[in-house]
BAPA-991450 format. One record per atom (N, C-alpha, C): residue in three letters; y, x, z; residue number from 1. Coordinates in steps of 0.1 Angstrom, whole numbers, plus 2048, in hexadecimal, padded with zeros to 3 digits. Each point is the difference from the previous one (the first is absolute). Layout:
% residues N
+------+-----+-----+-----+------+
| resn |   y |   x |   z | resi |
+------+-----+-----+-----+------+
|  Ala |   Y |   X |   Z |  NUM |
...
+------+-----+-----+-----+------+
This chain:
% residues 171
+------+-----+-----+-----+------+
| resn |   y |   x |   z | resi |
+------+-----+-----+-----+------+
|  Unk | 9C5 | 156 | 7A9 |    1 |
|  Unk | 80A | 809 | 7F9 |    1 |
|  Unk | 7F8 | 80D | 7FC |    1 |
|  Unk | 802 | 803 | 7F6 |    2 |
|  Unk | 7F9 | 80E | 7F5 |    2 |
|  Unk | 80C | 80A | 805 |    2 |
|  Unk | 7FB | 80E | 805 |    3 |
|  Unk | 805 | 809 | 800 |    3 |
|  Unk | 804 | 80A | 7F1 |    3 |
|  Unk | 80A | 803 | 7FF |    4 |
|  Unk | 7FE | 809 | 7F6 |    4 |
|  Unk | 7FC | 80D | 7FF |    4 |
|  Unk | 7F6 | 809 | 7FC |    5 |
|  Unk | 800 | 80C | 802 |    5 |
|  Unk | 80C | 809 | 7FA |    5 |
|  Unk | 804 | 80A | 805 |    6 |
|  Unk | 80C | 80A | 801 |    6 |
|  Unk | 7FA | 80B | 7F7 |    6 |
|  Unk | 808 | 807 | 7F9 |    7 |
|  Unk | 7F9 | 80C | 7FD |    7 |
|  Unk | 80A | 80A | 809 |    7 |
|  Unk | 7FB | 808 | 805 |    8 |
|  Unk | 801 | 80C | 808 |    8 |
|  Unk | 803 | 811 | 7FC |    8 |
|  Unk | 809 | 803 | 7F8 |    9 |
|  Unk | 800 | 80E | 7FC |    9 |
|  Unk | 7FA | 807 | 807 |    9 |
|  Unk | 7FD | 80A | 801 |   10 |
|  Unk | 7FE | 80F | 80A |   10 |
|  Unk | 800 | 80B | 7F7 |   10 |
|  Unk | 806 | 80B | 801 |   11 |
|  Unk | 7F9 | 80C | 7F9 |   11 |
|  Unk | 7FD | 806 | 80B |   11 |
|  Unk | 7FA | 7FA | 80F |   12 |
|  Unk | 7FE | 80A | 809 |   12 |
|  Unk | 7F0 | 805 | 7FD |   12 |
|  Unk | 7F9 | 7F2 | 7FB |   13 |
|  Unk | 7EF | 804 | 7FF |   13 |
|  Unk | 7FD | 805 | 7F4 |   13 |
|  Unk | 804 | 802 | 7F7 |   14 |
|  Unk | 7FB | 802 | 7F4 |   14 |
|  Unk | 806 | 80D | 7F9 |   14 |
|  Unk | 80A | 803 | 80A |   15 |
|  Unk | 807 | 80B | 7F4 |   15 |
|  Unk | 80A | 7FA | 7F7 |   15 |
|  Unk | 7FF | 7F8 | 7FC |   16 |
|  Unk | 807 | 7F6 | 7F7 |   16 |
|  Unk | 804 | 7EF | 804 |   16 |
|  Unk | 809 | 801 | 7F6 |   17 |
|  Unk | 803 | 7F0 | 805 |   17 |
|  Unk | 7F2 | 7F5 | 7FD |   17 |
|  Unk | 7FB | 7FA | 809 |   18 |
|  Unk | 7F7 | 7F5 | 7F9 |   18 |
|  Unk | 800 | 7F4 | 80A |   18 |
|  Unk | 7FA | 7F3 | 7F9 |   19 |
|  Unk | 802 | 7F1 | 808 |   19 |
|  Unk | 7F9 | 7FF | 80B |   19 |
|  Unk | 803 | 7F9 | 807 |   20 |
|  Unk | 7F4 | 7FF | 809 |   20 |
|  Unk | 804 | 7F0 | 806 |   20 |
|  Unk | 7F1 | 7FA | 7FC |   21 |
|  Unk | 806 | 7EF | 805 |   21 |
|  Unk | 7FF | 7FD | 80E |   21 |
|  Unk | 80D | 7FD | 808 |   22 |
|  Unk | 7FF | 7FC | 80F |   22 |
|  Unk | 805 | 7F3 | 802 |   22 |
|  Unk | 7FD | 7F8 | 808 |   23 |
|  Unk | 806 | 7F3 | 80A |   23 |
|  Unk | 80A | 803 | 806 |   23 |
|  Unk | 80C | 7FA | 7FF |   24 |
|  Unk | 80A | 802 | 808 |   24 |
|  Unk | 801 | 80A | 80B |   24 |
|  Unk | 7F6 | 7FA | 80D |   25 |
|  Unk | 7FC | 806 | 80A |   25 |
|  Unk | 7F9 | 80F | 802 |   25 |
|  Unk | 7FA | 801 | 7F1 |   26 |
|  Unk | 7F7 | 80D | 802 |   26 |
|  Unk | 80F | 809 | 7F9 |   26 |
|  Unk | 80A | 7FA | 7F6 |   27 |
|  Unk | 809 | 809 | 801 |   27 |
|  Unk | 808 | 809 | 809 |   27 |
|  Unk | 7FD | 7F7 | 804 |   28 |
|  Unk | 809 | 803 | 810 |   28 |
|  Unk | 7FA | 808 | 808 |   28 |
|  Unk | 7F3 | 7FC | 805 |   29 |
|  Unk | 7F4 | 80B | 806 |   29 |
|  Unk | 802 | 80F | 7F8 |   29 |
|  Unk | 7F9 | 7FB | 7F1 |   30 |
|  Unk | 800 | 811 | 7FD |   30 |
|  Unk | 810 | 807 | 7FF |   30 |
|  Unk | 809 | 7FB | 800 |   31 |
|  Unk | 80C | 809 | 802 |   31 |
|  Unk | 803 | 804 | 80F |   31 |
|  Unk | 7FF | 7F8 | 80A |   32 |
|  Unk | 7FB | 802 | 80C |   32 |
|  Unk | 7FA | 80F | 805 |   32 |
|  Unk | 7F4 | 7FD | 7F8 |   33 |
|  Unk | 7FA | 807 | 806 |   33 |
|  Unk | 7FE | 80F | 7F4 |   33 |
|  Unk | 806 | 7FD | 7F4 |   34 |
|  Unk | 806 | 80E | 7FA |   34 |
|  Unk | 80D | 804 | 807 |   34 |
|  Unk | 807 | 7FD | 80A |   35 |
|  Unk | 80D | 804 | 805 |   35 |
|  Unk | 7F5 | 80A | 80E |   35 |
|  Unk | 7F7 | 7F5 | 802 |   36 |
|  Unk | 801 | 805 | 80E |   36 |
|  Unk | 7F3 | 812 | 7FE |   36 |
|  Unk | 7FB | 7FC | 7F3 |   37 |
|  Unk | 7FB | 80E | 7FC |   37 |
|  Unk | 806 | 808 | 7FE |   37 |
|  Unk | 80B | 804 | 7FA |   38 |
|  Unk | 809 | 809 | 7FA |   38 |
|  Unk | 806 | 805 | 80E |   38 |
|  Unk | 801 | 7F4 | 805 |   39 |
|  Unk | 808 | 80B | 80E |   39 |
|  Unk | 7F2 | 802 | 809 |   39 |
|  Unk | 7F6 | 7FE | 7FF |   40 |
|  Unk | 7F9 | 808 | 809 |   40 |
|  Unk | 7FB | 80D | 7FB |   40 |
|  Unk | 803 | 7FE | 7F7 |   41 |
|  Unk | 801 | 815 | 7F8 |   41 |
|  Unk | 806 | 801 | 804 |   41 |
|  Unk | 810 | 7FA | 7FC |   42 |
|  Unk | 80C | 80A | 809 |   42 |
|  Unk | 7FE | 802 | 80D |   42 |
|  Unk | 7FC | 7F8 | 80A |   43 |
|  Unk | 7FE | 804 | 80A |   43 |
|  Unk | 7F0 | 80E | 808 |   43 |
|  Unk | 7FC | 7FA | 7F3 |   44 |
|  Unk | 7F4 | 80D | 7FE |   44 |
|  Unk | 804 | 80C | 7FF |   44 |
|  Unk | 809 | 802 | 7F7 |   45 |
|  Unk | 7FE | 80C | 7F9 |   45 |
|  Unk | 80E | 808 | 805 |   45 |
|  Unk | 80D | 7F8 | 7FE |   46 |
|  Unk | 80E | 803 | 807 |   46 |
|  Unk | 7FE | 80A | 80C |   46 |
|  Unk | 7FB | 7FD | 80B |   47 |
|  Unk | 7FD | 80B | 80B |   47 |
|  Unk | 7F9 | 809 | 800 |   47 |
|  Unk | 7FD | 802 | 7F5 |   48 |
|  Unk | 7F9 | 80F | 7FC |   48 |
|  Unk | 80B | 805 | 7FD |   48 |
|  Unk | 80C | 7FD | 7FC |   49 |
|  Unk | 808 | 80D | 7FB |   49 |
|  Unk | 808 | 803 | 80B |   49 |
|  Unk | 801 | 7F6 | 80E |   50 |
|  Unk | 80A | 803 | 808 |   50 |
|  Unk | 7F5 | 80D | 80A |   50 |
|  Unk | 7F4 | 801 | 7FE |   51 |
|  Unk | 7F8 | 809 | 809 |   51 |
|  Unk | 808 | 80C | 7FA |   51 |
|  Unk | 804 | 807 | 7F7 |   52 |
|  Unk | 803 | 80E | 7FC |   52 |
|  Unk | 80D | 7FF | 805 |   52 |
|  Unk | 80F | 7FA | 805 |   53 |
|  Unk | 809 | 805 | 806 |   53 |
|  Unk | 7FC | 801 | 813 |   53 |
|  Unk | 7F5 | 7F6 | 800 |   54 |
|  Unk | 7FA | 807 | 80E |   54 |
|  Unk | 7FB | 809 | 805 |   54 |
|  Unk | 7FC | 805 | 7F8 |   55 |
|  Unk | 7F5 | 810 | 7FF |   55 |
|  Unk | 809 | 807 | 7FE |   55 |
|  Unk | 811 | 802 | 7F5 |   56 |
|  Unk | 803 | 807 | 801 |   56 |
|  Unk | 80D | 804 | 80E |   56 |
|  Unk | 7FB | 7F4 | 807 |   57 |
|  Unk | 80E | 803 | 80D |   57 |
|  Unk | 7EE | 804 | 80C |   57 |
|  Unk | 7FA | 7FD | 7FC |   58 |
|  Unk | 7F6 | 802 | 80E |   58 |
|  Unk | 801 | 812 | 7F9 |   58 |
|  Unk | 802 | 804 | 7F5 |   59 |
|  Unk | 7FD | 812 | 800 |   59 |
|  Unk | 809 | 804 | 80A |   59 |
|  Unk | 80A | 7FA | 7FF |   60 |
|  Unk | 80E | 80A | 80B |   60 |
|  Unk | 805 | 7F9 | 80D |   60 |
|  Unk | 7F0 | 7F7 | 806 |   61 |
|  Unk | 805 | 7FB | 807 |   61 |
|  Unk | 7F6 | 806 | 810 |   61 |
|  Unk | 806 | 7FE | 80B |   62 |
|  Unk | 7F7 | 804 | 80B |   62 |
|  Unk | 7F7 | 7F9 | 803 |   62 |
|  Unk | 7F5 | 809 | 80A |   63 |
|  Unk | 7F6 | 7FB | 801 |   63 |
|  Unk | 800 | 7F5 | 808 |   63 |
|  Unk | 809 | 7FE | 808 |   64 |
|  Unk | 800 | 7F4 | 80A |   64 |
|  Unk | 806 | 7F4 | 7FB |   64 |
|  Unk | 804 | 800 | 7ED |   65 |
|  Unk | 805 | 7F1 | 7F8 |   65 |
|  Unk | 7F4 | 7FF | 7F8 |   65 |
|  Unk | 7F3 | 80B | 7FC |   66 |
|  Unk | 7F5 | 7FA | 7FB |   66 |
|  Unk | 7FC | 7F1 | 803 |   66 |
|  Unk | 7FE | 7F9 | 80A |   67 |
|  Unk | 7FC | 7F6 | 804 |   67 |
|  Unk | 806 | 7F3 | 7F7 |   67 |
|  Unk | 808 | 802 | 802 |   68 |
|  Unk | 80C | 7F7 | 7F9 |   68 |
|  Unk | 7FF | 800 | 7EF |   68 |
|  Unk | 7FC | 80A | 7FE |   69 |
|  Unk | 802 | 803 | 7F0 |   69 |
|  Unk | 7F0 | 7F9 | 7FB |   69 |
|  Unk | 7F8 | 805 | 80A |   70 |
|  Unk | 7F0 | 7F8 | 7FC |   70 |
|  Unk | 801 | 7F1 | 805 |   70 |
|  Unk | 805 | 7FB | 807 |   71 |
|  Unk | 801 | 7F3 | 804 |   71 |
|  Unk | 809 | 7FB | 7EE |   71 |
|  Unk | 80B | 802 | 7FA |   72 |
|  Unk | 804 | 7FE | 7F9 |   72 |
|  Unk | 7F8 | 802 | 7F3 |   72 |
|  Unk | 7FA | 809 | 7FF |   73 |
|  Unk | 7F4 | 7FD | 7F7 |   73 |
|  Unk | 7F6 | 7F9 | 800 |   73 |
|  Unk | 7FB | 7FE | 80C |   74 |
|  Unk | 7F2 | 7F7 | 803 |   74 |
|  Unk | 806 | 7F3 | 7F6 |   74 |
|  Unk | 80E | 7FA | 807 |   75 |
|  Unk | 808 | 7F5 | 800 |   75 |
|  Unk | 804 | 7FE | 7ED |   75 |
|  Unk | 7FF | 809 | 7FC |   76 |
|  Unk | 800 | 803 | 7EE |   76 |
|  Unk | 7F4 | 7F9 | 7FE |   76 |
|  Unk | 7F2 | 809 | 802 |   77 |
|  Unk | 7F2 | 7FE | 7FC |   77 |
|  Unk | 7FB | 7F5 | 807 |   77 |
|  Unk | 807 | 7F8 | 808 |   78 |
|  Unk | 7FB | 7F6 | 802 |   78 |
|  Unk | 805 | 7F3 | 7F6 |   78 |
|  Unk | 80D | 804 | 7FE |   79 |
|  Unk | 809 | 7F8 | 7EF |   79 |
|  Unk | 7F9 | 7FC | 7FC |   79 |
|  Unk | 7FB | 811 | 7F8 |   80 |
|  Unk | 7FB | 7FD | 7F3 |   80 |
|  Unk | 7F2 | 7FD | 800 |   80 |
|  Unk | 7F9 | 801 | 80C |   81 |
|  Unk | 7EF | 7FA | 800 |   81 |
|  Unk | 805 | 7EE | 7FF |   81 |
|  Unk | 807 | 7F8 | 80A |   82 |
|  Unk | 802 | 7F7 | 800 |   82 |
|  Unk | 809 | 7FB | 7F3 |   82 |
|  Unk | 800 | 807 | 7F9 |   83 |
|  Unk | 807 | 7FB | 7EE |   83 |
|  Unk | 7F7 | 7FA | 7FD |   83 |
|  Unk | 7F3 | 80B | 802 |   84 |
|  Unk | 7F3 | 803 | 7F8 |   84 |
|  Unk | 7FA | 7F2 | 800 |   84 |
|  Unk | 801 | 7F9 | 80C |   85 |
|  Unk | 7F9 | 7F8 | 805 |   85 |
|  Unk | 801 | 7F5 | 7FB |   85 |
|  Unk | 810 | 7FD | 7F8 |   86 |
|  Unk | 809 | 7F3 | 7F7 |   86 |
|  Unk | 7F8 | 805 | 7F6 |   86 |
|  Unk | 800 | 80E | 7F7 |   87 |
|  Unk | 7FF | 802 | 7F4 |   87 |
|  Unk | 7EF | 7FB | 7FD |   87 |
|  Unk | 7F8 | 7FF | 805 |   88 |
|  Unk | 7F1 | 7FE | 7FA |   88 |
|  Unk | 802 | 7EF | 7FF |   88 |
|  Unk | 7FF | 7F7 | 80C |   89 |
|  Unk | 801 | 7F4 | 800 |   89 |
|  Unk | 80F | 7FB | 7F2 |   89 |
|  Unk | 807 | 805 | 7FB |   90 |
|  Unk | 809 | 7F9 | 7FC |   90 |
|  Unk | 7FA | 803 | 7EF |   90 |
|  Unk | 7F9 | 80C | 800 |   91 |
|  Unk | 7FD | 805 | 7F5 |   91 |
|  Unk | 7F6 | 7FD | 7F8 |   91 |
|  Unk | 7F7 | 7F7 | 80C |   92 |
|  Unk | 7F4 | 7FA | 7FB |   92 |
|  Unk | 807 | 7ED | 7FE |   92 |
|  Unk | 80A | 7FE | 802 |   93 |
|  Unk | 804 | 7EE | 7FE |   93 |
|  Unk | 802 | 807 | 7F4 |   93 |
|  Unk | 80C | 807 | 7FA |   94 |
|  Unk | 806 | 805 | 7F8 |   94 |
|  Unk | 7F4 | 800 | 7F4 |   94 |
|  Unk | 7F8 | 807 | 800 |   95 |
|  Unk | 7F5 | 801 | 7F6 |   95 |
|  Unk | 7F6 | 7F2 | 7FF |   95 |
|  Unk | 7FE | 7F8 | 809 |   96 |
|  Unk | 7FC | 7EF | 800 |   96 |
|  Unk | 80C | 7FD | 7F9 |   96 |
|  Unk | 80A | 7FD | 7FE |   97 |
|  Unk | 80D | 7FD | 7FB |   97 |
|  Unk | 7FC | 806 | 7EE |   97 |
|  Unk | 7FE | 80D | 7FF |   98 |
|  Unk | 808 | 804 | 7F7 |   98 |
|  Unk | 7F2 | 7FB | 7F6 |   98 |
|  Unk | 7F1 | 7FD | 804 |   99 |
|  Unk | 7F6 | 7FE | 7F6 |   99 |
|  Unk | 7F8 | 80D | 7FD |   99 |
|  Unk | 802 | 80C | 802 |  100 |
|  Unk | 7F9 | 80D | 803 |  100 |
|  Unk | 7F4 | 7FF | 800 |  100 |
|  Unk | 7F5 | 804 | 7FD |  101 |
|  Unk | 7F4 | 7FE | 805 |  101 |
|  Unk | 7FF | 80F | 808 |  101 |
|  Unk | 7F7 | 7F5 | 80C |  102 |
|  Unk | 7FF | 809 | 80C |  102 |
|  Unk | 7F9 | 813 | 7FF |  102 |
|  Unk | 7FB | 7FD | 7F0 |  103 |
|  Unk | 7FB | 80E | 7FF |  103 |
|  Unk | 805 | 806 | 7F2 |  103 |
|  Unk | 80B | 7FA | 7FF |  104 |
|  Unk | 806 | 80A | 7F8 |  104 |
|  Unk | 805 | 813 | 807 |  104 |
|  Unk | 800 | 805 | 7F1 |  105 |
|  Unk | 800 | 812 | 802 |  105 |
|  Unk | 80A | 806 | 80D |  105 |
|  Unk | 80C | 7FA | 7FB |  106 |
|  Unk | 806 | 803 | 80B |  106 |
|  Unk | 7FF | 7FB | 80D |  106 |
|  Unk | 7FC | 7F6 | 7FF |  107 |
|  Unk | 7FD | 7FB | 80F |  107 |
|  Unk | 7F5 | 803 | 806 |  107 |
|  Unk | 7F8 | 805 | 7FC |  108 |
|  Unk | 7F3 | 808 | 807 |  108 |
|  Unk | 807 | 80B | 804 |  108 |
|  Unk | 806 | 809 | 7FA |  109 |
|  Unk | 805 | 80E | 7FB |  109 |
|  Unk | 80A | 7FA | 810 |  109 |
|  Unk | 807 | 7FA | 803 |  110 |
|  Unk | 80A | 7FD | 808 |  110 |
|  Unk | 7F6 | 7FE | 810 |  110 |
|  Unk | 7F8 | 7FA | 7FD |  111 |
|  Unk | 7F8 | 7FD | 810 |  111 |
|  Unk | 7F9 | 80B | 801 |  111 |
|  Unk | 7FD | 80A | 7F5 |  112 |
|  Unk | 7FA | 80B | 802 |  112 |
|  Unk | 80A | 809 | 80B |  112 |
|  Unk | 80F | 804 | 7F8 |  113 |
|  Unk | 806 | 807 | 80A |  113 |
|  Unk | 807 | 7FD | 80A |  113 |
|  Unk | 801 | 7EF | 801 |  114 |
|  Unk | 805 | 7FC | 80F |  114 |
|  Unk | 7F5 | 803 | 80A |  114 |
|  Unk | 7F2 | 801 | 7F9 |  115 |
|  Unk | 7F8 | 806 | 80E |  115 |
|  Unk | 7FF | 80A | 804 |  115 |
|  Unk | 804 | 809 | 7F4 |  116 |
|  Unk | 801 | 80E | 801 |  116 |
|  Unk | 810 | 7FF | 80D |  116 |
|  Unk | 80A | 7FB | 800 |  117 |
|  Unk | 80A | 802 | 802 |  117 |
|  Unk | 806 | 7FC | 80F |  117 |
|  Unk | 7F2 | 7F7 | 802 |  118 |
|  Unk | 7FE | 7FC | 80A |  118 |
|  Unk | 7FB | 80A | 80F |  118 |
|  Unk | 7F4 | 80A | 7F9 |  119 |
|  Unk | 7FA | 80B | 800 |  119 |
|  Unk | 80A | 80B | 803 |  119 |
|  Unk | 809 | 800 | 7F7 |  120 |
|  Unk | 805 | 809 | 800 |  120 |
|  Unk | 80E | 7FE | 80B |  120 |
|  Unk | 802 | 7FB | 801 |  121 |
|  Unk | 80D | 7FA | 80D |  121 |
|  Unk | 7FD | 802 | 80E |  121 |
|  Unk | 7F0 | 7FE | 802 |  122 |
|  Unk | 7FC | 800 | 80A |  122 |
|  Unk | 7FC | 811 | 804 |  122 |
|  Unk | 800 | 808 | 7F6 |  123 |
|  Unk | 7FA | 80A | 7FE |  123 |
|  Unk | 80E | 80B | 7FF |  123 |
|  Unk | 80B | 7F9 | 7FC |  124 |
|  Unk | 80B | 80C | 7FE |  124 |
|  Unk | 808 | 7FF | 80C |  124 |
|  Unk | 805 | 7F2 | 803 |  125 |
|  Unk | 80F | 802 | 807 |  125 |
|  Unk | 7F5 | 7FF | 80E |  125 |
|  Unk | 7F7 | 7F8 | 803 |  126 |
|  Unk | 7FB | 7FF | 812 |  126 |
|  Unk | 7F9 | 80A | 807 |  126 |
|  Unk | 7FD | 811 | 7F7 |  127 |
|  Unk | 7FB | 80D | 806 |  127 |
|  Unk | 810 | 807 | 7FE |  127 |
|  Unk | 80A | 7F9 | 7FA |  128 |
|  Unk | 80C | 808 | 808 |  128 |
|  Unk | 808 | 7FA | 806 |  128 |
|  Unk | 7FD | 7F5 | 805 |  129 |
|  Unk | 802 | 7FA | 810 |  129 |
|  Unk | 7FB | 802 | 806 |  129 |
|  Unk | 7F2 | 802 | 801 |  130 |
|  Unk | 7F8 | 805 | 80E |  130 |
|  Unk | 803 | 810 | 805 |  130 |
|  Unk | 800 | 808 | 7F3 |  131 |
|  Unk | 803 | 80C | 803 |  131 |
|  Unk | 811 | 7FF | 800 |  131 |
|  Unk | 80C | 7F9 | 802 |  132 |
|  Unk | 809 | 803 | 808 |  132 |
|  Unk | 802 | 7F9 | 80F |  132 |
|  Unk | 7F4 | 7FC | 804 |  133 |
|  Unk | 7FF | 800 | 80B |  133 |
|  Unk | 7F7 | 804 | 807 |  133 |
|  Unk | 7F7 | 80B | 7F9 |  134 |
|  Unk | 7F9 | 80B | 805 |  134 |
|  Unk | 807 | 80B | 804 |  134 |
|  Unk | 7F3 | 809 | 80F |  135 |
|  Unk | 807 | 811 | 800 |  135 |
|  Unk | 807 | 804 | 7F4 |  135 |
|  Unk | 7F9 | 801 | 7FA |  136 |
|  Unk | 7FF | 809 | 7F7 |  136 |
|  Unk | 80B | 800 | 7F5 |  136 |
|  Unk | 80B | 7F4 | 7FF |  137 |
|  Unk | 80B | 800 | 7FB |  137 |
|  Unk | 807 | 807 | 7FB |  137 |
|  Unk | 802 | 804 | 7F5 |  138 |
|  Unk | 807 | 804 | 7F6 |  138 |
|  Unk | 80D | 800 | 7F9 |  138 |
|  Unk | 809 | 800 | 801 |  139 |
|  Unk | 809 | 7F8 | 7FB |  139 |
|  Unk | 800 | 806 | 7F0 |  139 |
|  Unk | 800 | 809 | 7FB |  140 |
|  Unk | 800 | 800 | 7F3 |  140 |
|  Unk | 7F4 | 7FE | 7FB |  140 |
|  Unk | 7F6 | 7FF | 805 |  141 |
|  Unk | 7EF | 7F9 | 7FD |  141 |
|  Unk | 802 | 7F2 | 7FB |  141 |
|  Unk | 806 | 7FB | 809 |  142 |
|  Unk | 803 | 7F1 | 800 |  142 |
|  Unk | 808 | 7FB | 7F8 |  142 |
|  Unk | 80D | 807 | 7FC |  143 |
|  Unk | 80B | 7FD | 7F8 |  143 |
|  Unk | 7F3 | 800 | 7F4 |  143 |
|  Unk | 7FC | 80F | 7FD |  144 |
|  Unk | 7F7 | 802 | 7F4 |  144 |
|  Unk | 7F7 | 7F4 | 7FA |  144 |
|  Unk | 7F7 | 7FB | 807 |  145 |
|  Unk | 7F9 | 7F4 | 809 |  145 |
|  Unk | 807 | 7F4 | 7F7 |  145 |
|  Unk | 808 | 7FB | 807 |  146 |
|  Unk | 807 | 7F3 | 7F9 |  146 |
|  Unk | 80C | 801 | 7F5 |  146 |
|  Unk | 802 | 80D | 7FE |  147 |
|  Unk | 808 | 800 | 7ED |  147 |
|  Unk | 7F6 | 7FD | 7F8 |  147 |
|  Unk | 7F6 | 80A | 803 |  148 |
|  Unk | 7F1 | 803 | 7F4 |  148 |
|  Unk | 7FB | 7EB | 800 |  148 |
|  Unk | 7FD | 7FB | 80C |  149 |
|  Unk | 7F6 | 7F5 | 7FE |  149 |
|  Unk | 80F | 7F3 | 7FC |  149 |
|  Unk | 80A | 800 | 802 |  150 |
|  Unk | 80B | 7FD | 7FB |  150 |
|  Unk | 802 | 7FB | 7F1 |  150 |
|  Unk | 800 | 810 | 7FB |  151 |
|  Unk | 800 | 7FF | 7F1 |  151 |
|  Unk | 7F1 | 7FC | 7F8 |  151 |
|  Unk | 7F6 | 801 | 807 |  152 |
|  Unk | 7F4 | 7FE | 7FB |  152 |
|  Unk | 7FF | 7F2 | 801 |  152 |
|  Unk | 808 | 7F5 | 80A |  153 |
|  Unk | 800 | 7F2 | 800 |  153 |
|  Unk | 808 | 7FC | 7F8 |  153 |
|  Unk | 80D | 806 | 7FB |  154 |
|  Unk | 80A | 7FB | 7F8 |  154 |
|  Unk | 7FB | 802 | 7F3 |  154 |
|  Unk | 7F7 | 80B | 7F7 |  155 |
|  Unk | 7F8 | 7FD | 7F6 |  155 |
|  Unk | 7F8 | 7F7 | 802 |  155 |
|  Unk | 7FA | 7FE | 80B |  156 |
|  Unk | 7F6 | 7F4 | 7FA |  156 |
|  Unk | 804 | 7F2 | 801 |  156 |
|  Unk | 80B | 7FC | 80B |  157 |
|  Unk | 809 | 7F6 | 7F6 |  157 |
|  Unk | 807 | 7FA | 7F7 |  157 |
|  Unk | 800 | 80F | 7FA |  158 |
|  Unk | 808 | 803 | 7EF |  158 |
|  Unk | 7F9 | 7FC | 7FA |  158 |
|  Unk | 7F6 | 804 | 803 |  159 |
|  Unk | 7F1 | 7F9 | 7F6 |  159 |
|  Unk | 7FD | 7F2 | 7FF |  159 |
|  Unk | 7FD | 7FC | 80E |  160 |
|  Unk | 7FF | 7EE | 801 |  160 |
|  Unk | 80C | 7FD | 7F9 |  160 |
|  Unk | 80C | 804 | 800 |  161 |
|  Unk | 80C | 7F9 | 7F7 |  161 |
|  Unk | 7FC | 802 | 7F2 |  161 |
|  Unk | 7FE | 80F | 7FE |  162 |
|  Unk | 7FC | 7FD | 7F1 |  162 |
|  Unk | 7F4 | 7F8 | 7FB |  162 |
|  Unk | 7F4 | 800 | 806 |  163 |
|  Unk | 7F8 | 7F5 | 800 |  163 |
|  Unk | 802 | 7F5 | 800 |  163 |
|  Unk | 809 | 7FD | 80A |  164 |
|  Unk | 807 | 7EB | 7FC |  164 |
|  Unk | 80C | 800 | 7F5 |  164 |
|  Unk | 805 | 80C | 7FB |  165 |
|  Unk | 804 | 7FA | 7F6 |  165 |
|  Unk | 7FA | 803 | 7F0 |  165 |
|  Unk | 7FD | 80E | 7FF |  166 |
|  Unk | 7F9 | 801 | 7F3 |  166 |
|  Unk | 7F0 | 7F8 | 7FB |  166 |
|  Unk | 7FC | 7FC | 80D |  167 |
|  Unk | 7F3 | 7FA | 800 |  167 |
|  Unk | 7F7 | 807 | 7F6 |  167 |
|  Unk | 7FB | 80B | 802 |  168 |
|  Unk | 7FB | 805 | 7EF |  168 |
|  Unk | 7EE | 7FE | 801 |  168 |
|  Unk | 800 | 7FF | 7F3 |  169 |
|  Unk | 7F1 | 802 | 7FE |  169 |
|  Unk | 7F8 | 806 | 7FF |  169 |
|  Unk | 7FC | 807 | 80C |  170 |
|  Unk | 7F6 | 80A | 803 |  170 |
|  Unk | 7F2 | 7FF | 7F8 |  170 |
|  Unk | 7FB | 7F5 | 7FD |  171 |
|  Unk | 7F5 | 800 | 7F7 |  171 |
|  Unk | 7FF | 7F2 | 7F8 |  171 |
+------+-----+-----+-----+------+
């Protein structure tokens, strides 16, 4: 028995609508596993906006509910690292799927600042966890702390978004 090949819309890879020939089964896989990327952004990125009504009840709250309030954040930034963890593996089938070559502009430009972002996660939110469980604790240090490295993660996943979708031609 001869399979037929399907043609496959997407305007998720290209910017635009274009064909892309799959086997039944690979239909299925890449929508699969385009469902299961989209929500690991949402799950990436989503708990970054719930950290700012936490910071703003830890301003007026006592020092003996701090605990509680960083436990609830930890529990955020653990979210969205574990998004992170769906978003690379689903993003690399997605691009085997879509025909991309592995060194096209944007996708260099993309591995460039997932490393950077990598770098930088490790570097923003985990010295204001250790320093809220330091002496030396702060509470508006720390509020300060994880708004600033907050918004600085929420642009740089603005970016990866705009990068998966405008795909542009850097050179």
């Amino acid at each position: 028995m001869i399979r037929k090949s399907q043609t496959f819309e997407s305007s998720f890879f290209h910017g635009m609508i274009i064909s892309i020939k799959l086997e039944r089964g690979m239909k299925l896989l890449f929508t699969i596993t385009l469902y299961l990327h989209i929500l690991s952004v949402i799950v990436a990125t989503g708990p970054l906006f719930a950290i700012f009504p936490i910071l703003k009840r830890m301003e007026k709250a006592q020092t003996h509910d701090f605990p509680s309030y960083i436990t609830a954040l930890q529990g955020l930034l653990r979210a969205v690292a574990n998004g992170g963890h769906f978003i690379v593996p689903t993003g690399f089938v997605l691009i085997y799927f879509s025909g991309w070559s592995w060194t096209s502009p944007w996708l260099i430009v993309t591995y460039i600042v997932m490393g950077f972002s990598l770098y930088f996660m490790a570097l923003a939110f985990k010295p204001a966890m250790n320093f809220a469980k330091s002496a030396q604790f702060e509470k508006e240090q720390f509020i300060h702390m994880m708004k600033s490295a907050t918004w600085k993660y929420i642009f740089l996943m603005g970016f990866f978004l705009w990068l998966m979708i405008a795909k542009p031609d850097f050179w």
